[in-house]
C-alpha positions in Angstrom: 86.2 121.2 37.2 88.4 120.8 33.8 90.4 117.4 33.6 94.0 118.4 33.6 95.7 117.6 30.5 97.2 113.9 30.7 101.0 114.7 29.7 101.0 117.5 32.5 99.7 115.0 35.3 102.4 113.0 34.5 105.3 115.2 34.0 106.5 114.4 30.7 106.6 115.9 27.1 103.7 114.7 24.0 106.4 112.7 22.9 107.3 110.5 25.6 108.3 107.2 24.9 106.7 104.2 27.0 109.9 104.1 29.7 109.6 107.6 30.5 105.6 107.2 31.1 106.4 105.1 33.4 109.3 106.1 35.4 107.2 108.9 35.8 103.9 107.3 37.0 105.9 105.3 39.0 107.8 107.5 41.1 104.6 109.6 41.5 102.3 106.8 42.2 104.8 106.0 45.3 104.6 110.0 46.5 100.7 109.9 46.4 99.9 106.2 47.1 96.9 106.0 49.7 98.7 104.0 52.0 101.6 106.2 52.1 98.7 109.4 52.7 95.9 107.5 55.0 93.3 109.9 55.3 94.9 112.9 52.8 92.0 113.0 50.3 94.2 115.3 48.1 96.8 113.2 47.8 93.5 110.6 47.2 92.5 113.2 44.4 96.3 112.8 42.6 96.3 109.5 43.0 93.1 108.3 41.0 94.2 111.2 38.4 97.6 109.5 37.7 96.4 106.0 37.2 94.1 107.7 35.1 96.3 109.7 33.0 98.8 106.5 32.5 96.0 103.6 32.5 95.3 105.8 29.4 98.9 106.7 27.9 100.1 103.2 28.2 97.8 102.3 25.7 99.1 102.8 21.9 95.4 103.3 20.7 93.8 105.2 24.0 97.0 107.2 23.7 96.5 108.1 20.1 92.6 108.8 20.5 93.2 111.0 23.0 96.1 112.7 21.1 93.8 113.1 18.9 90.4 114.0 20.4 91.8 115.1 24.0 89.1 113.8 26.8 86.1 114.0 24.9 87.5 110.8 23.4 86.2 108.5 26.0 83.0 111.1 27.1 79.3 110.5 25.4 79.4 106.6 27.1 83.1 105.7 26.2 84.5 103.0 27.8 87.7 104.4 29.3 89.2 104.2 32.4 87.2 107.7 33.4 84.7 105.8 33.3 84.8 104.0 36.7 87.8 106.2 38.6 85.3 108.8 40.4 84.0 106.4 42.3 86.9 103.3 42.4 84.5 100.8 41.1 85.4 97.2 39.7 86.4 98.8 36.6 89.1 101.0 38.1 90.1 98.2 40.7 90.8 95.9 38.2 92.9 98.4 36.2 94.8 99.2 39.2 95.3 96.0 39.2 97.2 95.6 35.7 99.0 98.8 36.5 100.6 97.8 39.5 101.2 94.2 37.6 102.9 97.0 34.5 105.0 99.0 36.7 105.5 97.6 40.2 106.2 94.0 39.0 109.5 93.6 38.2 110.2 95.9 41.6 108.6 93.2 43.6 110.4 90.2 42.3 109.2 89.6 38.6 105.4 89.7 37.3 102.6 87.1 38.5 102.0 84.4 37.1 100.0 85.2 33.9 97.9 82.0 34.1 97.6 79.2 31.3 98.9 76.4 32.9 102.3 77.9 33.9 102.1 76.8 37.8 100.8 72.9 36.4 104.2 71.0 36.7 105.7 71.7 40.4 109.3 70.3 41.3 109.3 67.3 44.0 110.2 67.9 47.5 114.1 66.7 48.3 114.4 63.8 51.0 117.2 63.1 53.3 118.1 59.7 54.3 119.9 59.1 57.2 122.6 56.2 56.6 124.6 54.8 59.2 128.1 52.9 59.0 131.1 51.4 60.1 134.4 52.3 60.2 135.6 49.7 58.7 133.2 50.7 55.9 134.0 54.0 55.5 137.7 52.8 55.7 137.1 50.1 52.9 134.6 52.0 51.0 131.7 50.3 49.2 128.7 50.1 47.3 125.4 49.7 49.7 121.6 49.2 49.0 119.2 51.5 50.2 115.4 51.7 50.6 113.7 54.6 50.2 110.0 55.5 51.0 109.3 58.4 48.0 106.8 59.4 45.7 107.4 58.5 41.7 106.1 59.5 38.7 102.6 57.7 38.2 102.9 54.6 35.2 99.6 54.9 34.6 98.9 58.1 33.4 102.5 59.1 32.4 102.7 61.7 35.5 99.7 63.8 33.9 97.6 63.1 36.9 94.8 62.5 33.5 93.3 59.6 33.0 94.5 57.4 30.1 91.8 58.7 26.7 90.5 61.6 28.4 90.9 65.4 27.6 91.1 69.1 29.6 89.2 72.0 29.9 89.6 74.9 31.1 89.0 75.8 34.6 85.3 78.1 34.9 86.3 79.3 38.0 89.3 81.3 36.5 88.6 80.9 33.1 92.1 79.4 32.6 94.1 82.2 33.8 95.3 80.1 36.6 94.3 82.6 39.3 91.6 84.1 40.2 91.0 88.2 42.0 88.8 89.6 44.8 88.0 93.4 45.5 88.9 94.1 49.3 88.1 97.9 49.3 90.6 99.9 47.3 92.7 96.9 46.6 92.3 94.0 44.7 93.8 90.6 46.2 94.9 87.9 43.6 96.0 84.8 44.3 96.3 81.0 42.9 92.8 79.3 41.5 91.9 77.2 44.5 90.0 74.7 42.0 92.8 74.3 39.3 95.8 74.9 41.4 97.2 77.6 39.1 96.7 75.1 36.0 94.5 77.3 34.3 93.2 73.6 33.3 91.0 70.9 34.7 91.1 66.8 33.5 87.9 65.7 32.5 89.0 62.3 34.5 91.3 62.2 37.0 93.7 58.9 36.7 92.2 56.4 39.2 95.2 55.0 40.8 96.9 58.1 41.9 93.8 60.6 41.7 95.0 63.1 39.6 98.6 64.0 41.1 100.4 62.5 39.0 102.6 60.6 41.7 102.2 57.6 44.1 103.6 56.3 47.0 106.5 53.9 46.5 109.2 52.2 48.1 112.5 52.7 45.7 115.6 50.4 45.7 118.9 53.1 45.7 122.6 51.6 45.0 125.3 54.4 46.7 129.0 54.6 46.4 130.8 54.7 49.4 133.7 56.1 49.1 137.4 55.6 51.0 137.8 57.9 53.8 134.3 59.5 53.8 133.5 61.0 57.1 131.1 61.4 60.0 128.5 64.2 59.0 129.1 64.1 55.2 126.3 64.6 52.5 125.8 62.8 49.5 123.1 64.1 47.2 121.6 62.3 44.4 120.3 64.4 41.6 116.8 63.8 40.5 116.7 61.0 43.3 113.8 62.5 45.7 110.2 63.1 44.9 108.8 63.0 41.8 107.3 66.6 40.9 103.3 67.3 40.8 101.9 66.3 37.5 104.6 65.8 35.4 107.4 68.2 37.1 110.8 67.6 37.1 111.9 65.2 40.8 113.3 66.8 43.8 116.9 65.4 45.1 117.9 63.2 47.9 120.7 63.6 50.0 122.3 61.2 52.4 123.4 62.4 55.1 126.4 59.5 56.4 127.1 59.1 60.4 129.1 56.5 61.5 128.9 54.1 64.1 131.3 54.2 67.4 134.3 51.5 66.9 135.3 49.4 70.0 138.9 50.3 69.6 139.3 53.2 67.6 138.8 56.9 67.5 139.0 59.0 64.5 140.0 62.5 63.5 140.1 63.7 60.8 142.2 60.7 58.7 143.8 59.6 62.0 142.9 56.9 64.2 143.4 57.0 67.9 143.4 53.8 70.1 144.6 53.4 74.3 146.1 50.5 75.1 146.9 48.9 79.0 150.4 47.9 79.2 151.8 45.8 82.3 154.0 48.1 84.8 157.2 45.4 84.0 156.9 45.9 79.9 156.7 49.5 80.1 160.0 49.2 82.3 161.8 47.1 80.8 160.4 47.5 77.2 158.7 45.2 75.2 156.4 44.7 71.9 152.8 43.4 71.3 150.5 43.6 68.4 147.2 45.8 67.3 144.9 45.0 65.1 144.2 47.7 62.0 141.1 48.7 59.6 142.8 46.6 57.1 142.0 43.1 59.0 145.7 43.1 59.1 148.0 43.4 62.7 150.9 46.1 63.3 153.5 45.3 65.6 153.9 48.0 68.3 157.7 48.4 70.2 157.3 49.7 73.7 160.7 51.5 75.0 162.3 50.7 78.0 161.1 53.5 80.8 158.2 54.0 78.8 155.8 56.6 80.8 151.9 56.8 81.2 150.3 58.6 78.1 153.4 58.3 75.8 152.1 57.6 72.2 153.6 55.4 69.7 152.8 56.8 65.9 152.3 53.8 63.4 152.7 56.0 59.6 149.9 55.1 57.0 147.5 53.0 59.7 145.3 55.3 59.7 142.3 56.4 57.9 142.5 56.8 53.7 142.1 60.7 53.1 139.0 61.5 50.8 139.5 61.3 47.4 143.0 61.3 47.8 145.8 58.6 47.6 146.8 59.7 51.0 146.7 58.1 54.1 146.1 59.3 58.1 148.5 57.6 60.8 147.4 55.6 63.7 148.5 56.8 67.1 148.7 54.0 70.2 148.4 55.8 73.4 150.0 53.6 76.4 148.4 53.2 79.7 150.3 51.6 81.8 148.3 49.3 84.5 149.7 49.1 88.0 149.8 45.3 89.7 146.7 44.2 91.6 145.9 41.7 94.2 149.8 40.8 94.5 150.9 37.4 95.9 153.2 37.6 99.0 156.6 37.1 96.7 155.2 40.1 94.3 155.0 42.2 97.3 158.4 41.0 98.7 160.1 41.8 95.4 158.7 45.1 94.8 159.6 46.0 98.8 163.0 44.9 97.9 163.0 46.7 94.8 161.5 49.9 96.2 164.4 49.8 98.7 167.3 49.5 95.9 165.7 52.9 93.6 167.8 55.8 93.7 167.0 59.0 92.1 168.6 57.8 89.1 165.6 55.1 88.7 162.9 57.1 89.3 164.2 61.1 88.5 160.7 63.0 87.7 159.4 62.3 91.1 162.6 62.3 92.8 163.0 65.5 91.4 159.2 67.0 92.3 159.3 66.0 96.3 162.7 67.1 96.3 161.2 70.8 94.9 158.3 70.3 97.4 160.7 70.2 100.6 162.8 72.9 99.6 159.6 75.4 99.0 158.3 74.3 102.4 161.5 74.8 104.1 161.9 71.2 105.4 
């Protein structure tokens, strides 16, 4: 049977530029793809004739040979991609492989890696480190040492992962393309040279003290800044601070991730501070004054009102916590718990019989007023 002429296969007119051959190819490549047609040996048939026809088109000088001398220009033991189609031999497999690399590429994310060397340098992993303060730290802001278990650049062979006065070569199992193909059936599978780890290259000597990677293991000594008001779950990254990259490539980042210890008397939110304190049953009724300590290391005098009640707060403005790169500060609130008498001498409990029997409503009017609501629903 006559080979179909390789313009009509395709679609497209004698003069057909190269995007046009291969909008074309590409949208009927996806229409007759084997693994869109398992078992349709027709669709098998257009298949192989439309890598042909492009394999061949795509080609400025198998394009103009055949332009020229039709198909007899790769007949009488030419070469060409007819060669090998009829039966999907390595020929064709590896052609198929350079097509689908041509058309289907920047579709699947952007060509392979072409080989040479362009996987050798490999950014660093980033780290975290955990750091954990106080709040008077984080109040105060500061400047704190770190330690930090990573691996750096190798000072022995510059980060080449070669050994000082030796050369390359390039790789023999991929012949330094970098990666290296197997025939699986129809398909060819490519993937990264397991012997040059995409290098394309290999040293002639690997540097003795950190075999070749480039990097070693190394404890590194990290100043951070601190600052005012930083808070509980916050991340600090330091650019180019993490791993050094494989053989030469550029370092990872660390980040520091800050959590902050629990304080004895304060709780924080946000940029205010929150702290209970137990007041005597006499100097919430009568009123009264005592002192707290703030973040500072200074006191603040807190006034308690006569008739003060359980749970009142008392707002002291700018005690609290300094707002994060601002000049602004959080307030501190003092809840009041007010502590009823224990373990009272017989006078204690004379006097508070005596003053239990001179309250009126007027003294204590919130639960005067509630029992007084409780008889009347209950009818009493």
């Amino acid at each position: 049977m006559a080979k179909r002429d390789f313009y009509e296969v395709l679609g497209v007119a004698k003069d057909a530029d190269d995007a046009v051959l291969k909008s074309a190819y590409r949208k009927l490549a996806m229409q007759y793809h084997p693994d869109r047609n398992h078992g349709d040996s027709e669709a098998e048939g257009k298949f192989k004739e439309l890598s042909e026809a492009y394999e061949t088109l795509k080609d400025g000088q198998k394009r103009a040979a055949y332009d020229r001398f039709g198909h007899a220009a790769f007949e009488n033991g030419g070469r060409g991609p007819a060669a090998g189609a009829a039966g999907f031999g390595p020929e064709f497999t590896s052609s198929m492989s350079d097509i689908f690399d041509d058309i289907f590429g920047d579709f699947m994310g952007g060509r392979r890696g072409q080989g040479g060397g362009g996987a050798a340098k490999l950014r660093g992993s980033d780290l975290r480190y955990n750091l954990e303060i106080s709040l008077e730290e984080s109040f105060a802001g500061q400047t704190v040492e770190i330690d930090v278990p990573t691996l750096v650049s190798c000072t022995t062979c510059d980060g080449n992962g070669a050994k000082p006065g030796t050369g390359t070569h390039t790789c023999r199992q991929c012949n330094g393309h970098g990666k290296v193909r197997a025939a699986q059936g129809f398909f060819t599978i490519e993937r990264t040279c397991p012997v040059c780890q995409g290098r394309g290259q290999m040293m002639d000597q690997p540097c003795t003290d950190c075999g070749g990677q480039g990097r070693r293991q190394e404890n590194r000594k990290l100043s951070v800044d601190i600052p005012k008001g930083i808070e509980d779950g916050t991340r600090i990254r330091l650019a180019n601070e993490g791993e050094a990259g494989l053989r030469g490539g550029p370092p990872g980042d660390l980040y520091i991730f800050i959590s902050l210890r629990p304080h004895d008397l304060f709780q924080r939110d946000g940029a205010d501070l929150y702290a209970r304190v137990p007041i005597a049953m006499t100097t919430a009724a009568l009123g009264g004054e005592f002192e707290v300590p703030t973040l500072d290391a200074m006191r603040a005098k807190v006034k308690v009102a006569a008739g003060t009640q359980p749970g009142q707060r008392v707002r002291l403005k700018g005690k609290g916590m300094p707002v994060l790169r601002s000049k602004d500060t959080g307030d501190l609130y003092v809840q009041l718990d007010i502590e009823t008498p224990q373990n009272l001498s017989r006078k204690q409990r004379e006097l508070l019989e005596e003053f239990q029997r001179l309250t009126t409503e007027e003294t204590n009017p919130t639960s005067d007023g509630f029992f007084a609501k409780l008889k009347t629903m209950f009818g009493a």
